[in-house]
GUDOTI-832978 format. One line per 8 residues: their letters; for each residue x, y, z of N, C-alpha, C. Coordinates in steps of 0.2 Angstrom, whole numbers. Layout:
a	X:Y:Z:X:Y:Z:X:Y:Z; ...
This chain:
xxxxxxxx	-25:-166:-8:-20:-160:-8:-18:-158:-15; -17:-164:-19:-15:-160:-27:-20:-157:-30; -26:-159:-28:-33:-156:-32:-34:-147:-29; -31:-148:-22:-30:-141:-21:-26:-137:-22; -19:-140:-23:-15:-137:-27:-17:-133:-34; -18:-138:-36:-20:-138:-45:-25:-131:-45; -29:-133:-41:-33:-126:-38:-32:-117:-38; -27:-118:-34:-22:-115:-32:-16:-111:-36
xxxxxxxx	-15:-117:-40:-10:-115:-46:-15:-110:-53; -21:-114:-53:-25:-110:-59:-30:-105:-59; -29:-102:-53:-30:-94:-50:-25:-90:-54; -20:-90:-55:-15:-87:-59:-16:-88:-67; -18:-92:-69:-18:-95:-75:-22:-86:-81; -19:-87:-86:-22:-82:-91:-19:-75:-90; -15:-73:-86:-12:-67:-82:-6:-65:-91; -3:-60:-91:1:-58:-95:9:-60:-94
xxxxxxxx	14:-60:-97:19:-61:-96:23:-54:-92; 21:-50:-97:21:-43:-94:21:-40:-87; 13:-43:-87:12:-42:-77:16:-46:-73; 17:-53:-75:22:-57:-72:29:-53:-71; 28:-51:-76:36:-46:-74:36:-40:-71; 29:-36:-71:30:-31:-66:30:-34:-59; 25:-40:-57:24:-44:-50:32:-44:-48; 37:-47:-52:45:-49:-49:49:-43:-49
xxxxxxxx	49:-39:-52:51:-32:-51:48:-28:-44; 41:-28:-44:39:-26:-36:43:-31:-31; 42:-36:-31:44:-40:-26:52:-37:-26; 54:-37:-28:62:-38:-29:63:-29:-25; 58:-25:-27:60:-17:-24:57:-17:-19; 52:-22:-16:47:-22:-9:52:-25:-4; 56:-30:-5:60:-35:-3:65:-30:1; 64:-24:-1:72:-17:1:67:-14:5
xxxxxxxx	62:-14:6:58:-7:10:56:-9:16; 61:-11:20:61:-15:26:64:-8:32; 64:-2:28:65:4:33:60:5:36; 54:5:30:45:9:33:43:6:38; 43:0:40:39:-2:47:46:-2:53; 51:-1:50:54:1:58:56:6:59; 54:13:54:55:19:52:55:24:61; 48:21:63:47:24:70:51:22:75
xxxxxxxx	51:17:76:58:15:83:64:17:79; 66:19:71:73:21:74:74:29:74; 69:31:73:70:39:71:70:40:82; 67:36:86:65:37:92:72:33:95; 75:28:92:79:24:98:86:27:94; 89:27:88:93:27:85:96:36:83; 88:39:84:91:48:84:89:50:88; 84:46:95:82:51:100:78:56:97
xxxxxxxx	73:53:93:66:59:91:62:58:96; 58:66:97:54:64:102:46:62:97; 40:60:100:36:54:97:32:63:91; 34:68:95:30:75:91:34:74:84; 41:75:88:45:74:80:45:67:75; 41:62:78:42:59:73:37:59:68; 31:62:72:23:63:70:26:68:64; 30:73:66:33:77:59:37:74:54
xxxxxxxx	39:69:55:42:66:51:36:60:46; 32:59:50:28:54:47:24:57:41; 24:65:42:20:68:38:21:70:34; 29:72:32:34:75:29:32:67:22; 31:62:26:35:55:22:25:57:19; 21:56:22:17:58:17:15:63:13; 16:67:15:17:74:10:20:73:4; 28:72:7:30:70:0:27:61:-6
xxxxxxxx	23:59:-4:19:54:-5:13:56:-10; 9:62:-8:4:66:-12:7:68:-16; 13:74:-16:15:78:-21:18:72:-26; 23:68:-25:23:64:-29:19:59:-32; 14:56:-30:8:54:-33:6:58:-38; 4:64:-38:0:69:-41:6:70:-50; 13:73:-46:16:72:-51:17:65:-57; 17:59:-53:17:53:-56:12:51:-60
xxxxxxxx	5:55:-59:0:54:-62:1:58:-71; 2:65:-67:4:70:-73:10:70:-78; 14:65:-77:21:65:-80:19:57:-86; 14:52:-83:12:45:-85:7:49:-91; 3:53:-90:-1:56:-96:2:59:-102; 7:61:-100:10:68:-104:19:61:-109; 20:56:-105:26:56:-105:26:49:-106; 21:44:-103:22:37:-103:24:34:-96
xxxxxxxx	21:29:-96:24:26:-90:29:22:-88; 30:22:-94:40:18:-94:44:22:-92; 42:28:-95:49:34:-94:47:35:-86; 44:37:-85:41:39:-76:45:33:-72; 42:26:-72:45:23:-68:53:20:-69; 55:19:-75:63:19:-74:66:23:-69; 65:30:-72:67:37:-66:66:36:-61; 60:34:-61:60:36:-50:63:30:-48
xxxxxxxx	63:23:-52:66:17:-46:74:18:-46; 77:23:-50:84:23:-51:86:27:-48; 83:35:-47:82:40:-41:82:36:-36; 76:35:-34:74:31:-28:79:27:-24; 84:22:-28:89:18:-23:95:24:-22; 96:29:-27:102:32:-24:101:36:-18; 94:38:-20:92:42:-12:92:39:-7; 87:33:-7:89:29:0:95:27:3
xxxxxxxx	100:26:-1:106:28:1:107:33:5; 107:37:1:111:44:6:105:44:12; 100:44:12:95:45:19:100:44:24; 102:38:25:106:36:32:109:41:35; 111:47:29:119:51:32:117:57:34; 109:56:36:103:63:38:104:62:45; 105:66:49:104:66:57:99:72:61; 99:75:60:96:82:62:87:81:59
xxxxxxxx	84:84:64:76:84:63:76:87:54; 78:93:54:76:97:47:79:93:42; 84:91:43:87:87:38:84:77:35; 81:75:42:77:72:39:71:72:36; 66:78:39:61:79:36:60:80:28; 65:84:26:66:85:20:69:79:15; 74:76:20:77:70:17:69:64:14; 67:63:19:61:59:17:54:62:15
xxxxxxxx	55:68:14:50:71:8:51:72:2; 60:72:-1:62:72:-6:63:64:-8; 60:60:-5:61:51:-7:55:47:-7; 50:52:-6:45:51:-9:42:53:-12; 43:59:-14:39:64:-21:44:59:-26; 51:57:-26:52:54:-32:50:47:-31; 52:42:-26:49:35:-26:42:38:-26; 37:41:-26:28:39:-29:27:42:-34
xxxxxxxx	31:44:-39:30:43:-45:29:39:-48; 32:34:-46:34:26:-50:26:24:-48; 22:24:-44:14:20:-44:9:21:-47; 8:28:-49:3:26:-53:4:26:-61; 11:27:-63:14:25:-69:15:17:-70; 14:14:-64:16:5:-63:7:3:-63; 2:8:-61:-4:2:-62:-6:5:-68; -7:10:-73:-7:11:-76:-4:6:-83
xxxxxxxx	3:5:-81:7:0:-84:2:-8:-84; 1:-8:-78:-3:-15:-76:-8:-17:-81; -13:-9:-80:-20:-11:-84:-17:-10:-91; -13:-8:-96:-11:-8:-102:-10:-15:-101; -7:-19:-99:-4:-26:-101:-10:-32:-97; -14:-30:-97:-21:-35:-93:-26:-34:-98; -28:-40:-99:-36:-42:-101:-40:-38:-96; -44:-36:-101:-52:-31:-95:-53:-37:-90
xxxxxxxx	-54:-41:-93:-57:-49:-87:-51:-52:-80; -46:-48:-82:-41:-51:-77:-37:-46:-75; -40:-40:-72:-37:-34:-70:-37:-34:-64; -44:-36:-59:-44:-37:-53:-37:-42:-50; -36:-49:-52:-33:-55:-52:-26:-49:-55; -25:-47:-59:-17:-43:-60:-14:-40:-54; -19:-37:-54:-20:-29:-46:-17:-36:-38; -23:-42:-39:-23:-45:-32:-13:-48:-32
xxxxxxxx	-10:-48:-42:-4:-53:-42:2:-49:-38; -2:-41:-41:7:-36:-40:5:-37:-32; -1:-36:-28:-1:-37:-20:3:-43:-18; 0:-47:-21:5:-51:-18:13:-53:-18; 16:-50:-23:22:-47:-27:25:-42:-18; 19:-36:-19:22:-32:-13:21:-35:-7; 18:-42:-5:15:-42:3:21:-48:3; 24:-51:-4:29:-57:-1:34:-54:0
xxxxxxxx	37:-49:-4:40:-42:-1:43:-43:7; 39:-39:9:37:-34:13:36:-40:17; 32:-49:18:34:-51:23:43:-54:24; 44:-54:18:53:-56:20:56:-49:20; 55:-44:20:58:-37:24:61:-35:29; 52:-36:33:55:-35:40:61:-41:44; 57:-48:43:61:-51:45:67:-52:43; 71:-49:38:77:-49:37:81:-40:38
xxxxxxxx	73:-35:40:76:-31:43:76:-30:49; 74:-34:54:74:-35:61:81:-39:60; 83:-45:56:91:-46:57:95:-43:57; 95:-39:51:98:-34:50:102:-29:55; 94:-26:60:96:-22:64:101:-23:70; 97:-33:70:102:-36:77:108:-36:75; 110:-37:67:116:-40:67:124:-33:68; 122:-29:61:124:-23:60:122:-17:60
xxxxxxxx	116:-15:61:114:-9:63:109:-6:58; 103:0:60:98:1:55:101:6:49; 110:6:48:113:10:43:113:5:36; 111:-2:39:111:-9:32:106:-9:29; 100:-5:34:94:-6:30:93:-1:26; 96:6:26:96:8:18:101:9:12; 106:5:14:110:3:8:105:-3:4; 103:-8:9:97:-12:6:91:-9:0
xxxxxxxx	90:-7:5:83:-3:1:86:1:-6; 89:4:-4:95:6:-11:96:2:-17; 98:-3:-14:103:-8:-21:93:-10:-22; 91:-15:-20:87:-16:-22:81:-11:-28; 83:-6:-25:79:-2:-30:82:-1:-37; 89:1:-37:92:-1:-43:92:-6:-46; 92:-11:-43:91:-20:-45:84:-21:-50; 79:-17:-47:73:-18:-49:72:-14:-56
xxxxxxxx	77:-8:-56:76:-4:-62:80:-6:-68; 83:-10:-67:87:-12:-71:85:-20:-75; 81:-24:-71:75:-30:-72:69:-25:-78; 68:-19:-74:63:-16:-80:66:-11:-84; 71:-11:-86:73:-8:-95:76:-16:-98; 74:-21:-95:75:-27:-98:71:-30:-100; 67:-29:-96:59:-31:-98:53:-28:-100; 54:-23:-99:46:-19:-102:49:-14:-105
xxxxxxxx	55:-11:-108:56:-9:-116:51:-9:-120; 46:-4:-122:41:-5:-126:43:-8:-133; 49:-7:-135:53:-11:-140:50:-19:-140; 50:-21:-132:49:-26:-133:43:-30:-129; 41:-25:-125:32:-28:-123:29:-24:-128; 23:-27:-129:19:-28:-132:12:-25:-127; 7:-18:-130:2:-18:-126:-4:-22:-128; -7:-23:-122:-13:-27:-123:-20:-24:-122
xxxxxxxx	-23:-20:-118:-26:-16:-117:-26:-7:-116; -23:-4:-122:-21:3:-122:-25:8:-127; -31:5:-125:-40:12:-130:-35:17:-125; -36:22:-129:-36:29:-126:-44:33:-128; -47:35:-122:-55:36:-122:-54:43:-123; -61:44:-130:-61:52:-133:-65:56:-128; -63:63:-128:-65:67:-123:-67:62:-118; -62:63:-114:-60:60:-107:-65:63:-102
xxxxxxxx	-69:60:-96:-71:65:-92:-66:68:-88; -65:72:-83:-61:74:-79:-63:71:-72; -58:66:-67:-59:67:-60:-64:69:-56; -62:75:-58:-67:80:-53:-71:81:-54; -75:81:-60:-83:80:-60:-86:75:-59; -82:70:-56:-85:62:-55:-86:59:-48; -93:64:-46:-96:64:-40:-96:58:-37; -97:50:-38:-96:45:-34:-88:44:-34
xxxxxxxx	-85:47:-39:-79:43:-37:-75:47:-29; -78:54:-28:-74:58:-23:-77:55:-14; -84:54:-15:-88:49:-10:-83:42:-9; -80:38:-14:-75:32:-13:-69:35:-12; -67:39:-14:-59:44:-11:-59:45:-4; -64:48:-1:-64:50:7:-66:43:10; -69:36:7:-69:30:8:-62:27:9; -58:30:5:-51:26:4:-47:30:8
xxxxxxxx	-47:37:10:-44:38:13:-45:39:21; -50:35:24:-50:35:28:-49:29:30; -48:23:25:-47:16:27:-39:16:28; -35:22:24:-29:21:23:-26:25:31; -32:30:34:-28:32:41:-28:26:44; -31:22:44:-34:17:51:-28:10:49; -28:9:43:-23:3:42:-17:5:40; -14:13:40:-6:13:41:-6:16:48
xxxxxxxx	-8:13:53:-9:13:59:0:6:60; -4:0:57:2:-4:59:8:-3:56; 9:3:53:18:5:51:20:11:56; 15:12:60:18:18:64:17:17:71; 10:15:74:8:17:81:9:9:82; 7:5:79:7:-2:80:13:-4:81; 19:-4:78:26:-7:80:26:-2:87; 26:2:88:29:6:94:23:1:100
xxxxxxxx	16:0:99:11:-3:104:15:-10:106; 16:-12:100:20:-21:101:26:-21:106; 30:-15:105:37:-14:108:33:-12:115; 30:-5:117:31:-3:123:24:-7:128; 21:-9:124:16:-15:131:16:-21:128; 17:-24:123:18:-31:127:26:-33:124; 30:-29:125:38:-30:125:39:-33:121; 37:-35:113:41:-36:108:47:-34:107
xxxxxxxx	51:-40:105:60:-36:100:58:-34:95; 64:-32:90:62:-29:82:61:-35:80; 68:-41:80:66:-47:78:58:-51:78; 56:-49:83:48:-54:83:44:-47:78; 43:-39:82:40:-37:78:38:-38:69; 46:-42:67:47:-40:59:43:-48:59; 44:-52:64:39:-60:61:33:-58:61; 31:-53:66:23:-51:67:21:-50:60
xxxxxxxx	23:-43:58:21:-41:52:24:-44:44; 28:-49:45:31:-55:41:23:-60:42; 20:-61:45:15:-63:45:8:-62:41; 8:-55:40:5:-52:38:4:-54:29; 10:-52:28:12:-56:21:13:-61:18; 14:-65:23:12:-75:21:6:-75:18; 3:-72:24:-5:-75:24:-7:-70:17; -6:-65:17:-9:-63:9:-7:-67:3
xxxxxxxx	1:-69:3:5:-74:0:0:-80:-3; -3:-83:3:-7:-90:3:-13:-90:2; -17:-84:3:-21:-85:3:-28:-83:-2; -23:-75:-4:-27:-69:-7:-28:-71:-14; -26:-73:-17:-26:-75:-27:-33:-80:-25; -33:-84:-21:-38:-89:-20:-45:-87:-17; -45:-82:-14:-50:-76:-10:-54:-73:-16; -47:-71:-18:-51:-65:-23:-54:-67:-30
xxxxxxxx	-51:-74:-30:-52:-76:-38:-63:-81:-36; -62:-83:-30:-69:-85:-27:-73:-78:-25; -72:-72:-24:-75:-67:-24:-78:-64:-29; -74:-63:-36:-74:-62:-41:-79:-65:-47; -80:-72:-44:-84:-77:-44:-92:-78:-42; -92:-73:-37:-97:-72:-33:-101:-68:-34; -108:-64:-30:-113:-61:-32:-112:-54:-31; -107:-55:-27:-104:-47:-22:-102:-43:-28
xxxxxxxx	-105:-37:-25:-100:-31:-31:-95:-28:-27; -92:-23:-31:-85:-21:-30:-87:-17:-22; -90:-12:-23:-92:-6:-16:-93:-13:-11; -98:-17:-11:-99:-21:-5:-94:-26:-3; -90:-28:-6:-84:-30:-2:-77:-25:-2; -77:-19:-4:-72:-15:1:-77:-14:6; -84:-12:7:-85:-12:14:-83:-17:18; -85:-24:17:-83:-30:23:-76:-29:22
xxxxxxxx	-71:-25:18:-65:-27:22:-60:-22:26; -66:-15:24:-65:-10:28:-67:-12:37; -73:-16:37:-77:-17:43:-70:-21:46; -70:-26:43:-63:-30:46:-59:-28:48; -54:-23:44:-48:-20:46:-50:-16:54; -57:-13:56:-59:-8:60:-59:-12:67; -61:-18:63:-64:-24:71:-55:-26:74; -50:-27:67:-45:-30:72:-41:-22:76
xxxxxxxx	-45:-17:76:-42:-12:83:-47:-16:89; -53:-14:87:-56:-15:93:-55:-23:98; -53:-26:93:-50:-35:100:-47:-34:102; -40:-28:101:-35:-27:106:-36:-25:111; -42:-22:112:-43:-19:119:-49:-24:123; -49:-30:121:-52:-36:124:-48:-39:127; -44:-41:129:-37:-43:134:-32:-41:133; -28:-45:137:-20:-42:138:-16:-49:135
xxxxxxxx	-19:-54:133:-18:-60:131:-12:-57:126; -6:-60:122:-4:-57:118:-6:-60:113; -8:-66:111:-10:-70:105:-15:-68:101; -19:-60:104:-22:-56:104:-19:-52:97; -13:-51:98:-11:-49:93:-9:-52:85; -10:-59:86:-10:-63:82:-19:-60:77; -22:-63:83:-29:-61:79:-30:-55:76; -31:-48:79:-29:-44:75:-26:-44:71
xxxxxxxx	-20:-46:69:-17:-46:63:-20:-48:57; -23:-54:59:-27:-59:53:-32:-55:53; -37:-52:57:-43:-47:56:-40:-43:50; -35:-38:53:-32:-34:46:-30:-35:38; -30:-43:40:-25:-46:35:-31:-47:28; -34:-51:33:-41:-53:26:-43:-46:25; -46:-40:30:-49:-34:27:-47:-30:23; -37:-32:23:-34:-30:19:-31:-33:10
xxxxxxxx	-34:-40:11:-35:-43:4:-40:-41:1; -47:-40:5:-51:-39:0:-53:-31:0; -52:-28:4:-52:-19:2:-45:-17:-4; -41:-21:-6:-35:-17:-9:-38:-17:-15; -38:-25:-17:-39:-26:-23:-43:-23:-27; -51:-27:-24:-57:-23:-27:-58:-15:-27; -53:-11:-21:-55:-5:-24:-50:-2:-28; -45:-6:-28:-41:-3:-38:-44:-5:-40
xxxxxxxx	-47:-10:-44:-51:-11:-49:-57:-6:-51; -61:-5:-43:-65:2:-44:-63:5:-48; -57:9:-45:-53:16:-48:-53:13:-55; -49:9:-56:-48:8:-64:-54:7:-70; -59:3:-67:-65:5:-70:-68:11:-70; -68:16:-65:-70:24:-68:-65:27:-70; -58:24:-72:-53:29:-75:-56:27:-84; -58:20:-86:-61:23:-92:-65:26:-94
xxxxxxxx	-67:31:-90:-70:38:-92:-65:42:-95; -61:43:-93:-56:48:-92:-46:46:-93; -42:50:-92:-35:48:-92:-35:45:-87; -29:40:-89:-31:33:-82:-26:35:-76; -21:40:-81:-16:42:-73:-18:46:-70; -24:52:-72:-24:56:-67:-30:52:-63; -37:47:-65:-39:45:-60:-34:40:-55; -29:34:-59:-27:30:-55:-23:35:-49
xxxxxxxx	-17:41:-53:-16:44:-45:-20:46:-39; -24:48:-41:-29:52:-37:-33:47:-32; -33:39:-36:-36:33:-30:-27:33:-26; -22:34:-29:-17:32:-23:-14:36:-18; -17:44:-21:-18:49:-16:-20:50:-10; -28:47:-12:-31:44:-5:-27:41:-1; -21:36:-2:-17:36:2:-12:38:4; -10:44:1:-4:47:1:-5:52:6
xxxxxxxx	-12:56:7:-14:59:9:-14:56:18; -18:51:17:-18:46:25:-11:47:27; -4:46:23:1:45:29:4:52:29; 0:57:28:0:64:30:-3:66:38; -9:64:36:-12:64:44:-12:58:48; -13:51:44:-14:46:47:-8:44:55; -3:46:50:2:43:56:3:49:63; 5:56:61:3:62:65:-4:60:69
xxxxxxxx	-10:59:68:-16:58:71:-14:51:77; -12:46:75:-12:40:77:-6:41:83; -1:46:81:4:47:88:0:52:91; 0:54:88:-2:61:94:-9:59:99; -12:54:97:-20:52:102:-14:46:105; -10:41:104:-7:39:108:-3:43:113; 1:49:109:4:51:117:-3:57:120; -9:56:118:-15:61:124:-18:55:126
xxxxxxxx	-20:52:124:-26:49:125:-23:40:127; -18:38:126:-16:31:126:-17:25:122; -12:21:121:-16:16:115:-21:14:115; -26:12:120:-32:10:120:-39:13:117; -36:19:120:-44:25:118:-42:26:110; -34:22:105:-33:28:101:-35:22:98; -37:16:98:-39:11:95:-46:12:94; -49:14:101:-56:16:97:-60:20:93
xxxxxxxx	-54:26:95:-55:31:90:-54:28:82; -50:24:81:-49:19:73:-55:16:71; -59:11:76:-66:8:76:-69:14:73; -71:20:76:-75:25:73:-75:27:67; -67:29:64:-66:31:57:-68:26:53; -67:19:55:-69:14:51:-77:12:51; -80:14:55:-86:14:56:-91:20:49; -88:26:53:-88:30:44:-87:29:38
xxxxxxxx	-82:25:39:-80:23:31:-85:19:30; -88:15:33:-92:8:33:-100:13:29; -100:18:33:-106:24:29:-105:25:24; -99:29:23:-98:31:16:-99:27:11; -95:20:12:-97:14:5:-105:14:5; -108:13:11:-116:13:11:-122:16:5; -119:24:6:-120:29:2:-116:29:-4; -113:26:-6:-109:25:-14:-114:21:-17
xxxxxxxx	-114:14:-13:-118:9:-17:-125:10:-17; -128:16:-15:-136:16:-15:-135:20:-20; -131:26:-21:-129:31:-29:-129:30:-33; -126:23:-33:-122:19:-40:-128:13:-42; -133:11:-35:-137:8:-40:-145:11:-42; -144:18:-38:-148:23:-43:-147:22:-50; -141:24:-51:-140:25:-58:-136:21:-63; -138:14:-57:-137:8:-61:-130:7:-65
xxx	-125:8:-60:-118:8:-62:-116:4:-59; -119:0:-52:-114:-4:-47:-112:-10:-51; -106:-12:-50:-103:-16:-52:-99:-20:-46
């Protein structure tokens, strides 16, 4: 047991001081955004949204996700990264606050389109920040540290957003999200004052190539972004499936997906540091973890068991250790071509994008088709993305790039 510990402890080892302190600052603003997976039951129980209007509201939340993406790319180039994320996480908790006092369809769609154009600026100014304060050899392993920073988050969230809801209502959960956010902005003008971090990794590359002339990288973009419709699946359709056939409370849902993040917690740094290790390159293990994410839809329609639910989770859990990590790394190895905000936005766009259609598409096949058929329809987009990586990695070992 100590040998495994000691094991376990030196999967971290060699990491920056710096990343350590970005990892606690995510954790600490992750630990507040315990609204986005109950976002859907309360917009439906709490305002009486119907499932159309929430699908408008899901899109609004990623709309404003892209546009702010794009801008936080743009602003990280031109402006730095320090300056970009102080502002959005200081913006970001006073918005969350006022959300709660939005009631009206138009006024929340707007509400939570204005709180995510400013909170996504803050990300790709944040991995950016990452790869400046990482060893080229320990950027993966940084990437898999701030994940698990977000997944400890995120699994003490719910579960203390589900309390939350039981105790005093879903108006706690964004004062929360709030304070937290300014908690965290205030840990980073303490600690990562360029006055007083020090960069470690900051070549700035001459004649940069642009994005968009970088034909494998837009082949992994529709890879990314179709991994991102099918796995922000359990922040939208999934809590509503838990709740309305197998009668989940909020309280268990937030253990459901408090489970999620244990298991990234315990296991992922030790995953990824034995991957890393390995023979596999980067493209072939986002496929296996895209396939995994794809297969835990498909066992939900293998019984009615609930424990069923358990297993799909863990399907998604591993496919989601090893998909996130290795393909930021991707991105950040072809951003040294180029500006690394405008490629690392544009890898987080792919996701920004997903919760534009993602969530929309996933309500709307549930209320036509039912959860069943809408989970197949998930297996199929995953099944394509499984193509797409296919055809990246035969591109890249054409021209002898695969890494």
């Amino acid at each position: 047991m100590k040998t495994l510990f000691n094991n376990y402890i030196n999967t971290f080892r060699g990491l920056s001081k710096e990343v350590w302190w970005l990892a606690l600052m995510t954790f600490i603003n992750r630990s507040g955004t315990m609204v986005i997976p109950f976002l859907s039951i309360y917009l439906t129980v709490d305002l009486e949204f119907s499932l159309t209007d929430v699908s408008w509201v899901m899109s609004c939340f990623g709309l404003g996700s892209v546009v702010g993406t794009w801008i936080g790319g743009k602003l990280t180039d031109q402006i730095g990264y320090y300056k970009v994320m102080v502002r959005s996480l200081l913006s970001t908790g006073i918005l969350f606050i006022a959300l709660q006092f939005l009631t009206t369809f138009s006024q929340v769609c707007l509400g939570i389109f204005l709180v995510m154009v400013v909170a996504d600026t803050f990300r790709p100014a944040m991995f950016v920040a990452m790869s400046v304060y990482s060893k080229p050899e320990n950027k993966t392993r940084s990437v898999t540290l701030i994940r698990l920073a977000i997944n400890l988050g995120f699994s003490a969230g719910p579960v203390l957003g589900g309390l939350i809801i039981a105790t005093i209502g879903y108006s706690g959960l964004f004062w929360v999200d709030g304070i937290t956010c300014i908690l965290a902005t205030l840990l980073l003008i303490r600690v990562l004052n360029p006055r007083v971090a020090k960069p470690i990794d900051d070549k700035i590359t001459e004649n940069p190539v642009s994005v968009f002339k970088d034909g494998p990288f837009w082949i992994f973009f529709v890879a990314m972004l179709i991994f991102g419709i099918i796995f922000l699946q359990y922040f939208s359709t999934m809590p509503l499936y838990y709740k309305d056939i197998h009668r989940l409370t909020e309280p268990e849902i937030g253990l459901l997906l408090g489970l999620n993040g244990f298991f990234i917690f315990v296991l992922e740094m030790p995953l990824i540091k034995w991957l890393e290790d390995s023979r596999y390159t980067k493209v072939g293990l986002m496929l296996f973890g895209l396939l995994l994410t794809a297969l835990s839809f498909y066992v939900l329609n293998l019984t009615s068991w609930i424990g069923i639910l358990v297993i799909g989770m863990l399907f998604m859990t591993v496919g989601e250790m090893i998909a996130f990590p290795f393909s930021n790394a991707f991105a950040m190895n072809r951003a040294k071509k180029g500006k690394q905000g405008q490629y690392l936005s544009m890898y987080i766009m792919a996701f920004s994008i997903a919760h534009v259609f993602g969530h929309t598409l996933g309500l709307r096949l549930v209320d036509s088709l039912g959860y069943d058929n809408t989970w197949y329809v998930m297996v199929g987009l995953g099944i394509l993305g499984v193509l797409l990586l296919l055809y990246l990695r035969k591109i890249l070992s054409t021209k002898k790039e695969l890494t």
